[in-house]
Z-matrix of the N, CA and C atoms (Angstrom, degrees):
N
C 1 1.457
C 2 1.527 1 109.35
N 3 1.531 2 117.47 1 139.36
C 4 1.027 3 103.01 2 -177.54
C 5 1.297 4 130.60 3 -99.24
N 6 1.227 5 114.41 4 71.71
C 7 1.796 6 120.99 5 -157.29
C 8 1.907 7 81.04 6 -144.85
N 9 1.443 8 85.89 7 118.10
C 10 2.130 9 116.19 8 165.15
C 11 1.778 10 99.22 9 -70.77
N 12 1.076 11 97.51 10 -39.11
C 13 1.667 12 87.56 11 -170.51
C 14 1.504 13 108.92 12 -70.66
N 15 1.621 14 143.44 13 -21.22
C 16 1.302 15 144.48 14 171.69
C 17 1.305 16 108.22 15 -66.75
N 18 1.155 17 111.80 16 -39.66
C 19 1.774 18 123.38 17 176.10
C 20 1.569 19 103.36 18 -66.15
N 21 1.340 20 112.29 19 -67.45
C 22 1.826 21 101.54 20 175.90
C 23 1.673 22 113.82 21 -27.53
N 24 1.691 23 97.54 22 -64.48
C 25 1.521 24 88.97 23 -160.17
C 26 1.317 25 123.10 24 -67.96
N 27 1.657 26 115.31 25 -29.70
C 28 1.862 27 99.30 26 158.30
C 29 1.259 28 139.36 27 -48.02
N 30 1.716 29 89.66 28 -8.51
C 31 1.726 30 99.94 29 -162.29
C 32 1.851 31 84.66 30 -79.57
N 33 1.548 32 104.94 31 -57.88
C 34 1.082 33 116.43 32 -176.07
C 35 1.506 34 131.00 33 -42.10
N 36 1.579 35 112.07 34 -26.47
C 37 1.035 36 120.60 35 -172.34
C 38 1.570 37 120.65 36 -102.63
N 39 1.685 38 116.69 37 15.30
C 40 0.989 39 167.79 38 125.65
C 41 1.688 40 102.33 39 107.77
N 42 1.576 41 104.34 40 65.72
C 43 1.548 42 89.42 41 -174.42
C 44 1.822 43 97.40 42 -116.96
N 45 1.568 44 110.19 43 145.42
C 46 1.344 45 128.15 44 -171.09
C 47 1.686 46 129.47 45 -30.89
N 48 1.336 47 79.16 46 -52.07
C 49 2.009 48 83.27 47 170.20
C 50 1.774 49 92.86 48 -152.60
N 51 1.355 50 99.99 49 -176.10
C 52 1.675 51 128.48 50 157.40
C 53 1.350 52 113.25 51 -123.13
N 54 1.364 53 116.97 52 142.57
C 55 0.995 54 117.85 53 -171.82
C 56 1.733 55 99.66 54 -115.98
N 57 1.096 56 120.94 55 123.79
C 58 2.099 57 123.25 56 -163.05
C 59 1.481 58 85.35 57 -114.37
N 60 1.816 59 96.99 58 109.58
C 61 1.337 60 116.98 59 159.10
C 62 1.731 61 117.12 60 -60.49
N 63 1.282 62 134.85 61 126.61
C 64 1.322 63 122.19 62 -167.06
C 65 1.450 64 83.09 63 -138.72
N 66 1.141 65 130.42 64 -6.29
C 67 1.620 66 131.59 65 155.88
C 68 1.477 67 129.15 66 -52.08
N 69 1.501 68 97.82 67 -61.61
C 70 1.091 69 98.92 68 174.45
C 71 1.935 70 123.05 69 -124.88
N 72 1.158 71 98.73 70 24.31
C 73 1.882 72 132.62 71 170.83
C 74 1.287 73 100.29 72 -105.77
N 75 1.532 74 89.68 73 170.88
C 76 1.710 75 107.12 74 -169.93
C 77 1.637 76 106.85 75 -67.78
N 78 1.079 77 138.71 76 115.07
C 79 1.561 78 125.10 77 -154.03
C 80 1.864 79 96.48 78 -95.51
N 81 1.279 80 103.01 79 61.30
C 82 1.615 81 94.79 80 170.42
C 83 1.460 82 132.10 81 -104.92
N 84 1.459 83 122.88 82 116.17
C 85 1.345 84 126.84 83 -159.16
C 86 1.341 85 100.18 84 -37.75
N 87 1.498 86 125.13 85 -69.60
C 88 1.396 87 141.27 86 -165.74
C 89 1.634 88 105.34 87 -33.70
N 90 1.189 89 80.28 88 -76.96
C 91 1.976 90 85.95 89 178.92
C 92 1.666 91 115.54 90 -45.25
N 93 1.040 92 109.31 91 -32.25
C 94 1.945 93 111.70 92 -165.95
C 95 1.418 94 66.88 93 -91.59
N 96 1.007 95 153.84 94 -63.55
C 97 2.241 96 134.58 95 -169.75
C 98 1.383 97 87.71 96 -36.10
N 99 1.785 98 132.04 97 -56.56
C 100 1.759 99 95.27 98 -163.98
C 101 0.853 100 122.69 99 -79.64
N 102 1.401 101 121.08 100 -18.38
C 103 1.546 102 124.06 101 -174.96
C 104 1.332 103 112.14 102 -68.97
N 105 1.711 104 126.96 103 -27.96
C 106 1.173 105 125.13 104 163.70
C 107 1.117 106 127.38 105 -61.35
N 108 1.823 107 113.40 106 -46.76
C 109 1.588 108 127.80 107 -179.20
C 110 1.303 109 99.12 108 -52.39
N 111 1.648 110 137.12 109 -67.31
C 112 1.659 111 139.35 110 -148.34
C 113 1.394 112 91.91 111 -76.89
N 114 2.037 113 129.33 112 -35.82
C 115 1.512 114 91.37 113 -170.41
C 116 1.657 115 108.72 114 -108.81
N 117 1.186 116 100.10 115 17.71
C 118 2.046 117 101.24 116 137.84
C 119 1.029 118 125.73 117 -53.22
N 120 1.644 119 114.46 118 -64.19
C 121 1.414 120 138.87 119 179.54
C 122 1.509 121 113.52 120 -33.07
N 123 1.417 122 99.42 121 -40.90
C 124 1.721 123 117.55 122 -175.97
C 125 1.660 124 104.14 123 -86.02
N 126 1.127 125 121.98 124 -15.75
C 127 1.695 126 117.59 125 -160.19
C 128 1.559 127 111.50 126 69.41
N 129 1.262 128 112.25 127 27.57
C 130 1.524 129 97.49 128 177.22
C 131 1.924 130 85.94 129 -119.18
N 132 1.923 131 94.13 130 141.73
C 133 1.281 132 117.24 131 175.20
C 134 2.173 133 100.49 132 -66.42
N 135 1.439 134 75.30 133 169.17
C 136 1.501 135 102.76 134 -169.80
C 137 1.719 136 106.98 135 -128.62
N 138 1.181 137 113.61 136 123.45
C 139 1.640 138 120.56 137 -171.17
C 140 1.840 139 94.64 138 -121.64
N 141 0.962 140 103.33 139 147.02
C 142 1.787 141 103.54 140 -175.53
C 143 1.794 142 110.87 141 -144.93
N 144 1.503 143 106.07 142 126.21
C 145 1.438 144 100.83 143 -163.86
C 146 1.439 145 96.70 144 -120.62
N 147 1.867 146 120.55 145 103.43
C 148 1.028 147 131.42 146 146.17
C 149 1.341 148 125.34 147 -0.36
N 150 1.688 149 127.51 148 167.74
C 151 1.545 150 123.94 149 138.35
C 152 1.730 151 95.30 150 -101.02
N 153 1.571 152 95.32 151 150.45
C 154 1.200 153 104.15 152 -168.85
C 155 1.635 154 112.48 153 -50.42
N 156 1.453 155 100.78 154 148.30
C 157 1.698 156 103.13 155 -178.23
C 158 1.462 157 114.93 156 81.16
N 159 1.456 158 115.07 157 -5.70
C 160 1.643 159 103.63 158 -154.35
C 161 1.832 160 106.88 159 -110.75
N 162 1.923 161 94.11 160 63.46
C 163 1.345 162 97.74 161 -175.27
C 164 1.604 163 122.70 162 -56.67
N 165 1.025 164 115.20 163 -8.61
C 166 1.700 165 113.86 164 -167.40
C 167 1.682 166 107.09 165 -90.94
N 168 1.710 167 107.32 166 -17.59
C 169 1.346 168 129.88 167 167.56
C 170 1.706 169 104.44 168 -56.55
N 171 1.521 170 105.46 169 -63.40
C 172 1.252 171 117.39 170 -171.35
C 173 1.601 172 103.50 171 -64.28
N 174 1.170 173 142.92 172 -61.76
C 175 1.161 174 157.80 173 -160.11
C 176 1.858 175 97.58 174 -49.50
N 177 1.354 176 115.84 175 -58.16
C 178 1.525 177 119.63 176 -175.43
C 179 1.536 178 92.97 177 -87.46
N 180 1.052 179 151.63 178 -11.79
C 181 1.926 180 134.29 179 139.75
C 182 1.085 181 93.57 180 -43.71
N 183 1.527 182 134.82 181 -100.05
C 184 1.338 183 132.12 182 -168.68
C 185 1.281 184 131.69 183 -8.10
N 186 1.304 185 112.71 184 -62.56
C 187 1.500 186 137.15 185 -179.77
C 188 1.454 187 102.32 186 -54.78
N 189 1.743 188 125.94 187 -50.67
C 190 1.639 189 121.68 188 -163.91
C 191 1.751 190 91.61 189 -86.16
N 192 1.232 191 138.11 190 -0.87
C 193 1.224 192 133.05 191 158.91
C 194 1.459 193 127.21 192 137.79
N 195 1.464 194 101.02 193 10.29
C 196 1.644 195 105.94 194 -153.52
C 197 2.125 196 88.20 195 -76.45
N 198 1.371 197 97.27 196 170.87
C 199 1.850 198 97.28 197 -164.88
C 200 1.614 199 81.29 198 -117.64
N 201 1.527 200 145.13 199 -1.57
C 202 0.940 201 106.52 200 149.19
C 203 2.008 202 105.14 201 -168.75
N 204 1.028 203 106.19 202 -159.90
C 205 1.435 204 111.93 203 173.96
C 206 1.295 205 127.13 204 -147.40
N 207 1.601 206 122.14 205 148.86
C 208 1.127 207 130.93 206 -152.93
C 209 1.350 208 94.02 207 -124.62
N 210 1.415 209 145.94 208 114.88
C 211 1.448 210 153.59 209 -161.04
C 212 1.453 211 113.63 210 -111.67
N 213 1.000 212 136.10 211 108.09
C 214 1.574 213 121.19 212 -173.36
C 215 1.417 214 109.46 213 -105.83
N 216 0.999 215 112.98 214 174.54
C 217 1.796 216 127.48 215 -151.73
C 218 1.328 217 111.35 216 26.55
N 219 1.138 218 111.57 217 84.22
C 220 1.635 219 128.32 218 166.48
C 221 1.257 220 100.91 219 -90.83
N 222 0.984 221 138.07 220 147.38
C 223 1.369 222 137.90 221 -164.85
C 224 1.283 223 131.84 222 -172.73
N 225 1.301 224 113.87 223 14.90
C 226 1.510 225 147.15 224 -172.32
C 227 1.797 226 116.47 225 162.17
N 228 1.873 227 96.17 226 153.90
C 229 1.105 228 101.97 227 -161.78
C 230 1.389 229 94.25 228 -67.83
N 231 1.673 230 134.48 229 -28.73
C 232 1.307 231 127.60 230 166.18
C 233 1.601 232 117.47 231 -48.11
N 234 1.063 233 112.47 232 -25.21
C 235 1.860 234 103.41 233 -171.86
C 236 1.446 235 79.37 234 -86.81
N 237 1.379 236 131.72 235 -46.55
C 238 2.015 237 107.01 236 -168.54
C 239 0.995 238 127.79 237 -69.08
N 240 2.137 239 119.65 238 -6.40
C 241 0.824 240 128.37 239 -168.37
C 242 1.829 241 99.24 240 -99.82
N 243 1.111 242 137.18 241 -34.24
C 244 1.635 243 152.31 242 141.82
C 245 1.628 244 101.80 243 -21.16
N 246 1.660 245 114.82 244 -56.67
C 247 1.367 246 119.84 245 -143.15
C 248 1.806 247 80.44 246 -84.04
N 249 1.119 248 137.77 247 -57.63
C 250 1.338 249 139.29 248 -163.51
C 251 2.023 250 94.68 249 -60.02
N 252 1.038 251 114.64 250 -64.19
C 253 1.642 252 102.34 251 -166.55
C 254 1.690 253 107.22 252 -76.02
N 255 1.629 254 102.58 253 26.46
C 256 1.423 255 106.65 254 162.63
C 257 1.629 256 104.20 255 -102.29
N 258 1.582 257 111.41 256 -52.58
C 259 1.455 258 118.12 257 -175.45
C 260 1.091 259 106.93 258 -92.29
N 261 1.275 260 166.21 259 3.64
C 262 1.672 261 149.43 260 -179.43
C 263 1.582 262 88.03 261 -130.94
N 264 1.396 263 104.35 262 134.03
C 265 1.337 264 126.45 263 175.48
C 266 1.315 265 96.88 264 -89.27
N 267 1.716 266 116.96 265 171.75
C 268 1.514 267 141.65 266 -133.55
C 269 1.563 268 81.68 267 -73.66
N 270 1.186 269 109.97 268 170.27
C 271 1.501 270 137.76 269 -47.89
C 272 1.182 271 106.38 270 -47.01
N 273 1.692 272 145.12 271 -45.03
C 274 1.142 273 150.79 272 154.94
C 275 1.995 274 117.01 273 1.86
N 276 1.208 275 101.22 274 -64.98
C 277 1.278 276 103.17 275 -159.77
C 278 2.362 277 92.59 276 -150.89
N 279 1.392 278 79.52 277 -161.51
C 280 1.883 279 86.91 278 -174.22
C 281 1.563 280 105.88 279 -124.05
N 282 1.428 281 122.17 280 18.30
C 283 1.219 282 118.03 281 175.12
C 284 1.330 283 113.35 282 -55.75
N 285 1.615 284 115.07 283 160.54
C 286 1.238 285 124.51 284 -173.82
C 287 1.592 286 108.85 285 -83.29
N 288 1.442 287 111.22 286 137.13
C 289 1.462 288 94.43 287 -159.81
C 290 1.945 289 83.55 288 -104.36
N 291 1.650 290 110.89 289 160.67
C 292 1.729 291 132.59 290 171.60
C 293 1.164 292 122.63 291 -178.39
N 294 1.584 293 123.62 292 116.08
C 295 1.074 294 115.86 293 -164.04
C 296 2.014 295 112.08 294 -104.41
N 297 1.882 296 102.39 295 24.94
C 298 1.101 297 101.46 296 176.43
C 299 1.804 298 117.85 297 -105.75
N 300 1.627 299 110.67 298 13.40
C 301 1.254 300 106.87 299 -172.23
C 302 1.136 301 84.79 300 -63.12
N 303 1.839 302 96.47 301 -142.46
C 304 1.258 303 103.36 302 -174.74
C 305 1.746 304 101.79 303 -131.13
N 306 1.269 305 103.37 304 8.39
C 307 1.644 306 109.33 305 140.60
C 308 1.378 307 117.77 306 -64.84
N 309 1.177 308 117.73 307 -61.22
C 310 1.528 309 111.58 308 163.42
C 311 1.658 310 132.00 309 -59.51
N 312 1.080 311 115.29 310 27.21
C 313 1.613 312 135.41 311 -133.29
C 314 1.611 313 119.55 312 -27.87
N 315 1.684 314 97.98 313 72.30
C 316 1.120 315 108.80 314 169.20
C 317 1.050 316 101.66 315 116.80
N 318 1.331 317 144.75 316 -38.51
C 319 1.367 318 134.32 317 -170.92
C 320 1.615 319 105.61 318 115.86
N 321 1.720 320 116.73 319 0.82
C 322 1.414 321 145.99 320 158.04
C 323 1.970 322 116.70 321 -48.67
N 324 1.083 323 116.50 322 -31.85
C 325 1.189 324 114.51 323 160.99
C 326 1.521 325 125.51 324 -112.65
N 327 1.124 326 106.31 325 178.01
C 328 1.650 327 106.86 326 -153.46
C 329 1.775 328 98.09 327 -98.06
N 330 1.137 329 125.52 328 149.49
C 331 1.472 330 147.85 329 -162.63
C 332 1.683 331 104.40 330 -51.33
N 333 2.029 332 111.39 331 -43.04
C 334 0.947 333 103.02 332 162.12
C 335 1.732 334 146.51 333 -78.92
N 336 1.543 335 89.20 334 -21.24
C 337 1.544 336 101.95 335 140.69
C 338 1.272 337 146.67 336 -3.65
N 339 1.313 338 83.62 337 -94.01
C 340 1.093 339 122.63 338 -177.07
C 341 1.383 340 107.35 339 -64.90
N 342 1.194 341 139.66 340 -52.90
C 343 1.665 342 143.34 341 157.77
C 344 1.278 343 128.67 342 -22.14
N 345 1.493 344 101.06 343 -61.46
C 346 1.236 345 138.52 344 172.97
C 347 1.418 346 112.52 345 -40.93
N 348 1.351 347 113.66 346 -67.05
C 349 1.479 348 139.08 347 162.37
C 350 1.154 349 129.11 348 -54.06
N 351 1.100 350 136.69 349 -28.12
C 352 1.376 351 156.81 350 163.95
C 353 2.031 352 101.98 351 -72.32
N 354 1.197 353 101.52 352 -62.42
C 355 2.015 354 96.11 353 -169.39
C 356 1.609 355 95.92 354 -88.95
N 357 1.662 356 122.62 355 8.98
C 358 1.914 357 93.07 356 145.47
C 359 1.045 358 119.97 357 -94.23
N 360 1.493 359 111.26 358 -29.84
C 361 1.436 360 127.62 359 -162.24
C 362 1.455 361 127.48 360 -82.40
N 363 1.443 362 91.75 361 -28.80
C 364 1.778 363 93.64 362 -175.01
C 365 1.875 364 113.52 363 -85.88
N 366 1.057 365 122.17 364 107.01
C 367 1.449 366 146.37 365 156.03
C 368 1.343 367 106.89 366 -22.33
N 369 1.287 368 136.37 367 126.18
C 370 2.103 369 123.78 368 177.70
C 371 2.028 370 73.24 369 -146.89
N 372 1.479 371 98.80 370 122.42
C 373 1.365 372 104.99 371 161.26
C 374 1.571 373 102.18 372 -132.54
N 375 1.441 374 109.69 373 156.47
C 376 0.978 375 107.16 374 -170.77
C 377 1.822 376 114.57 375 -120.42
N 378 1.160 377 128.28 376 132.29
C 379 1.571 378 128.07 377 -168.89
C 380 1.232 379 92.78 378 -72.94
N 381 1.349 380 105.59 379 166.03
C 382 1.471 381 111.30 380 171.18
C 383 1.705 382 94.00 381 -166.03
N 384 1.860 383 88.93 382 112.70
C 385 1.187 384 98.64 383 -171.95
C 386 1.607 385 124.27 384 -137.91
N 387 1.095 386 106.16 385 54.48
C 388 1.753 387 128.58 386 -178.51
C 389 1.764 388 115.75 387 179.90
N 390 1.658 389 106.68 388 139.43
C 391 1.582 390 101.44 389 -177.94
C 392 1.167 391 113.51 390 -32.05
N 393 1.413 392 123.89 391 -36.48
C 394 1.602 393 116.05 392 -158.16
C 395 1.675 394 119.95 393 -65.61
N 396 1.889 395 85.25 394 -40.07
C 397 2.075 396 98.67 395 -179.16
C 398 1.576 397 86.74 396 -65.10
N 399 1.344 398 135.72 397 -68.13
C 400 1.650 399 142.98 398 -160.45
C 401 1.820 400 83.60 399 -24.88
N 402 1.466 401 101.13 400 -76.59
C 403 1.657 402 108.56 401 -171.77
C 404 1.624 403 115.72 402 -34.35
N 405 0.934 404 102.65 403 -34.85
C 406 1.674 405 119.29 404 -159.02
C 407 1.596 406 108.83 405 -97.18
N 408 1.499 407 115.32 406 -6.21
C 409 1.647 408 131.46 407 -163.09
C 410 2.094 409 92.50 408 -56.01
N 411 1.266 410 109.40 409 -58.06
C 412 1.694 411 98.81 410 -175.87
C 413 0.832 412 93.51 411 -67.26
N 414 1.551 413 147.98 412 2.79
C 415 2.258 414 96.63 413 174.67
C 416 1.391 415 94.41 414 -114.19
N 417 1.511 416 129.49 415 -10.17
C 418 1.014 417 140.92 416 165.85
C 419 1.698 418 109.75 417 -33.61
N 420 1.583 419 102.35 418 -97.30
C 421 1.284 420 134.52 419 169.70
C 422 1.978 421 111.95 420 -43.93
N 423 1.269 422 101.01 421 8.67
C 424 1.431 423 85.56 422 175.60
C 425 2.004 424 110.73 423 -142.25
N 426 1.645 425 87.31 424 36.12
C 427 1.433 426 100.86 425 -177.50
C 428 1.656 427 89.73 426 -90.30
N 429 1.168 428 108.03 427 144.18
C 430 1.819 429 111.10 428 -178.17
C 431 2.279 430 93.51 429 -57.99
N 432 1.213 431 96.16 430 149.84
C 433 2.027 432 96.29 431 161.80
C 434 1.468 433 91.64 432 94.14
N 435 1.596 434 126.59 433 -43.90
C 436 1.785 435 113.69 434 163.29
C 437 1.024 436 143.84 435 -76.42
N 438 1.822 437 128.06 436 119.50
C 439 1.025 438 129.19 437 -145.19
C 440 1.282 439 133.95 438 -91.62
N 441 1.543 440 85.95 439 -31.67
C 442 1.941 441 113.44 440 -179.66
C 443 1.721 442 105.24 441 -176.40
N 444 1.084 443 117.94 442 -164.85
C 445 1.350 444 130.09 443 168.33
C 446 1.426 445 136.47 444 -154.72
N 447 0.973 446 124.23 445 179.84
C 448 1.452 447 139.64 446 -167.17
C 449 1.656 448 115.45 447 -125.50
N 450 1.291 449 121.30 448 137.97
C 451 0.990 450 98.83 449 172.27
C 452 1.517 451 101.54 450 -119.46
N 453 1.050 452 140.51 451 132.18
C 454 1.512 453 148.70 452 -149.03
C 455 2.217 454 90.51 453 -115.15
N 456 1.285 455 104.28 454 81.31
C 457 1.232 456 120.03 455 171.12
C 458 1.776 457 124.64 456 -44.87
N 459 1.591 458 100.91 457 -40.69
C 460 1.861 459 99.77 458 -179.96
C 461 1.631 460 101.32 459 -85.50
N 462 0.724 461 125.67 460 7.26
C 463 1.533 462 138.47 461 -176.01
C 464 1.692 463 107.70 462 -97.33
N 465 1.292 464 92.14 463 -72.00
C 466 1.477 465 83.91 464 178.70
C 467 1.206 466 127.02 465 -76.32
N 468 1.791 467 125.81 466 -27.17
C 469 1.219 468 116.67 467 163.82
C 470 1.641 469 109.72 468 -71.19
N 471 1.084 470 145.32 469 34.46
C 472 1.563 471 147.10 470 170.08
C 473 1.481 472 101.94 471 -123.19
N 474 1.425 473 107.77 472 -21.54
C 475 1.739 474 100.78 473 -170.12
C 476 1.503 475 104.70 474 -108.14
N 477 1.101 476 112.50 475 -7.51
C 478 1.770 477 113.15 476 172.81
C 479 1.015 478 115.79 477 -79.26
N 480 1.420 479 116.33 478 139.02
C 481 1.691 480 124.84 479 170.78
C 482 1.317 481 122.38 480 -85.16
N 483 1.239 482 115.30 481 165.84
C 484 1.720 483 110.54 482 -164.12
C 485 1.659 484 116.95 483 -72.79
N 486 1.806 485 106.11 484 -0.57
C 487 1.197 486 105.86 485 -179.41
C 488 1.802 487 110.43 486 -99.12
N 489 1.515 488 100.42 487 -19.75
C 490 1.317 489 91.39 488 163.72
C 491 1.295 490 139.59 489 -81.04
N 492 2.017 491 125.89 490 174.62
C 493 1.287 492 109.41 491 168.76
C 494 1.277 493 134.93 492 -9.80
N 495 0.944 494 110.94 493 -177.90
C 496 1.926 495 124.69 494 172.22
C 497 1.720 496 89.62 495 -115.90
N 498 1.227 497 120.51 496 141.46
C 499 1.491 498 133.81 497 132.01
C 500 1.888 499 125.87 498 19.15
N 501 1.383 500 88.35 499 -63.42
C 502 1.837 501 107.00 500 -177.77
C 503 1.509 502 87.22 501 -101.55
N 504 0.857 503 144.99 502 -60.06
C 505 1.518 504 121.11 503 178.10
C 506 1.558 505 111.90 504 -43.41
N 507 1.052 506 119.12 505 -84.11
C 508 1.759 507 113.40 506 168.47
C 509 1.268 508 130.55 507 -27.46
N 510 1.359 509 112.69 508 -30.49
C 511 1.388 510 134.56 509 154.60
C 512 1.939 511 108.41 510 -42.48
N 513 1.373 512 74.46 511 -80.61
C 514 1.726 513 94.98 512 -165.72
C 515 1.523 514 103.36 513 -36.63
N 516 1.384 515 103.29 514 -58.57
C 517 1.634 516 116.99 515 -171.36
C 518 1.080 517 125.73 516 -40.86
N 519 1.536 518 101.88 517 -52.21
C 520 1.333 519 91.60 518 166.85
C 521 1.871 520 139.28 519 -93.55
N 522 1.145 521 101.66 520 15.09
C 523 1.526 522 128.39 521 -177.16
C 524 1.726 523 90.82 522 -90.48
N 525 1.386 524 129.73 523 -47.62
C 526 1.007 525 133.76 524 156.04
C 527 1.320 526 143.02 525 -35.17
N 528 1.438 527 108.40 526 -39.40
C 529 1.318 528 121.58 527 -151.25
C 530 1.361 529 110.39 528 -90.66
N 531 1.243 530 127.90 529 90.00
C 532 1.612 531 140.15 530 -177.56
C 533 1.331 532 91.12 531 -17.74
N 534 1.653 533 132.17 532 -89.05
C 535 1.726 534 101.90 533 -175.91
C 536 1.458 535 137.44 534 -2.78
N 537 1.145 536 100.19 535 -43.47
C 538 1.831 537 98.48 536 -164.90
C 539 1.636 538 96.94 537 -110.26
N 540 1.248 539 120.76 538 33.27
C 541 1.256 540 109.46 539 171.31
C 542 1.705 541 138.35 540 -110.56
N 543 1.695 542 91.30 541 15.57
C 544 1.029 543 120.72 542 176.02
C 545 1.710 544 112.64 543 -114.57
N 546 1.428 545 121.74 544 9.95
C 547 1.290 546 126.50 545 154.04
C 548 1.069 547 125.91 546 -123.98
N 549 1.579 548 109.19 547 -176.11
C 550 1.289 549 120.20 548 -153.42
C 551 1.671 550 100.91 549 -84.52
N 552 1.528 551 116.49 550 138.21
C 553 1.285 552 133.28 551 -164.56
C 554 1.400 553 106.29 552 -117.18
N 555 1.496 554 99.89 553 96.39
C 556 1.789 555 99.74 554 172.79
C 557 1.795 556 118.40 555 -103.67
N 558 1.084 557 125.91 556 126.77
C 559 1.106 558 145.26 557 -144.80
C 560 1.788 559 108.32 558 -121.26
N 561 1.339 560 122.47 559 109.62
C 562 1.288 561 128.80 560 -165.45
C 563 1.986 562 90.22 561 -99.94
N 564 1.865 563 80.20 562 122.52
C 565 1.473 564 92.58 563 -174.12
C 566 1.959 565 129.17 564 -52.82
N 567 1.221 566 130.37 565 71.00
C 568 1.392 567 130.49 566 -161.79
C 569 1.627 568 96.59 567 -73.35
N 570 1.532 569 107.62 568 -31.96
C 571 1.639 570 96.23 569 -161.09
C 572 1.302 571 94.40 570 -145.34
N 573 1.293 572 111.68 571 -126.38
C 574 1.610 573 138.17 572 -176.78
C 575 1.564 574 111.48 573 -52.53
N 576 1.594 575 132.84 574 93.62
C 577 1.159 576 117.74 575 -172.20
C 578 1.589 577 111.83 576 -42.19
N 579 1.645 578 95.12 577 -49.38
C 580 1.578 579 109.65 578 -158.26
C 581 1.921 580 112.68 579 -59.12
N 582 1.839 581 96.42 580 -26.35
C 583 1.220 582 78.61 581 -163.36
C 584 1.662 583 94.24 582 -101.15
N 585 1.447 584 127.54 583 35.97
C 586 1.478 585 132.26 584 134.27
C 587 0.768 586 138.70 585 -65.75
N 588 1.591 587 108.58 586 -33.38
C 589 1.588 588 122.90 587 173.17
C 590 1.195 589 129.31 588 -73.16
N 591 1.506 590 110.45 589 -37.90
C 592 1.603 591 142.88 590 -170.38
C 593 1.577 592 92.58 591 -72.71
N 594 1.844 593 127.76 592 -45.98
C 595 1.164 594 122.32 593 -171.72
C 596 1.400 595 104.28 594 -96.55
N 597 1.302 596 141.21 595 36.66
C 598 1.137 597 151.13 596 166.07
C 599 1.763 598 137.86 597 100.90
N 600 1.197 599 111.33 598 8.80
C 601 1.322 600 125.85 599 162.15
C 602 0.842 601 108.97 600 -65.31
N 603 1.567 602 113.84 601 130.60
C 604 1.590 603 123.18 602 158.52
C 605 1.763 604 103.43 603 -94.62
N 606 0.882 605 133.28 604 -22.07
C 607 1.545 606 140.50 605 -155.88
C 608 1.707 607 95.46 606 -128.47
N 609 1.461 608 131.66 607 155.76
C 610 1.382 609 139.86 608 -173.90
C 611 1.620 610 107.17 609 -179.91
N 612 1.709 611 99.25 610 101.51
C 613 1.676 612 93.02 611 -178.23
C 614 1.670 613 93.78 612 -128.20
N 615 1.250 614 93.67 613 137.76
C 616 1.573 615 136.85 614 173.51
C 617 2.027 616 94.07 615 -72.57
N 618 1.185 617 92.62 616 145.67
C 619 1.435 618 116.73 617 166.00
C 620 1.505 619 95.79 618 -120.17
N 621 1.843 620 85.41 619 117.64
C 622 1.551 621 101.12 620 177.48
C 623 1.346 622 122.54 621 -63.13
N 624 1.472 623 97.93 622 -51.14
C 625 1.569 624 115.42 623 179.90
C 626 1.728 625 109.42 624 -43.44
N 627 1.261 626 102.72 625 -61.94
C 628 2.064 627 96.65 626 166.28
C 629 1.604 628 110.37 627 -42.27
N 630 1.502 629 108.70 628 -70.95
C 631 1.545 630 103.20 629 172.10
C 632 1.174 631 141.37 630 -28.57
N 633 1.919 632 117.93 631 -39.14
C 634 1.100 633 97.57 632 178.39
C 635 1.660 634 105.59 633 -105.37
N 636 1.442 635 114.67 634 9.06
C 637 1.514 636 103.46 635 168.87
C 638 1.262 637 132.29 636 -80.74
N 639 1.722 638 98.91 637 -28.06
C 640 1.368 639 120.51 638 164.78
C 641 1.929 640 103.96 639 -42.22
N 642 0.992 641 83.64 640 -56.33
C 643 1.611 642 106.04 641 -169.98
C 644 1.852 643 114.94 642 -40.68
N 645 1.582 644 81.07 643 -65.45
C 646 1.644 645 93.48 644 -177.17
C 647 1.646 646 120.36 645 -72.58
N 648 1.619 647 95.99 646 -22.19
C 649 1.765 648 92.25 647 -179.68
C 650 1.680 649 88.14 648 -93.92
N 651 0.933 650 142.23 649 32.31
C 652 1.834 651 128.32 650 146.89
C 653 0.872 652 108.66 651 -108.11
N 654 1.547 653 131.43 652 2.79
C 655 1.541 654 129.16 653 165.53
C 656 1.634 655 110.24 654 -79.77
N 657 1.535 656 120.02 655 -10.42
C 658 1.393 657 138.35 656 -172.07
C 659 2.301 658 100.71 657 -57.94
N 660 1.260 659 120.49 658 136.12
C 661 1.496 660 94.36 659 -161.54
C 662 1.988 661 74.20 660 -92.90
């Protein structure tokens, strides 16, 4: 959404990052620049979710400051291996290297710096949103540059056929699956934050848009 002031007040209300849908939001560089600038300002990180494929999207997030990205329809260890020599510069990947965005803040730090800072810092998770990625979660998650994943739930229950899993089975499986148990586990809030965390999420993002409708239709008398 493109309103700076929704971004302040999460900042304000002291929660870890935002995550700026650019998938399915207005995908405008300019605007995702303020949402980065104000929740710097605050110390709260910035996560930024592409439309699928749309590395050059992700590449200029990076650059205005975002600390990482959330990629959806990953779907082979070839798309994670694409998605990394989009976001991690050389040797890592083929990103465009500049140390005058304002990731580099200004062109104020030095080239190695700036490198340096960029391949600890930047976050690359990957969605996984159809039986096939679920199937595919270890070779996925174990391309060097991927960090953890997502599992993008209206996606995959829309893209499964009636002969496959159920939802929480595909779920489970891959929450299960020794492969993926050495990354980072981001967890789309359905219920109980706490008891996401407790069952193995390190990461837990809320969809605002539910949040604040929830919100506004209980103001209904």
């Amino acid at each position: 959404m493109p309103c700076e002031e929704v971004v302040e007040m999460l900042a304000v209300a002291g929660l870890d990052f935002v995550l700026v849908d650019c998938e399915h939001g207005p995908a405008d560089v300019l605007a995702l620049r303020h949402h980065l600038a104000l929740a710097d300002a605050h110390g709260m990180a910035v996560l930024v979710r592409p439309g699928e494929g749309e590395h050059v999207l992700a590449q200029r997030a990076l650059d205005q400051g975002a600390q990482g990205v959330v990629a959806p329809h990953v779907e082979s260890a070839a798309d994670a291996e694409a998605l990394v020599r989009a976001l991690r510069y050389p040797p890592r990947g083929a990103r465009g290297f500049a140390t005058y965005s304002r990731a580099g803040r200004f062109g104020t730090v030095t080239a190695d710096a700036h490198r340096a800072a960029a391949d600890e810092r930047t976050l690359v998770i990957a969605m996984l949103e159809s039986p096939a990625a679920i199937r595919d979660a270890g070779a996925i998650l174990a391309v060097d540059g991927i960090d953890g994943y997502l599992v993008g739930v209206a996606d995959l229950g829309a893209s499964r056929s009636p002969d496959d899993p159920s939802v929480a089975e595909l779920l489970a499986a891959v929450r299960t699956d020794p492969a993926t148990a050495g990354a980072v586990r981001c967890d789309l809030a359905l219920g109980d934050t706490a008891a996401a965390l407790a069952d193995g999420a390190q990461v837990v993002v809320h969809n605002l848009t539910h949040v604040m409708m929830q919100a506004f239709r209980g103001l209904r008398a």
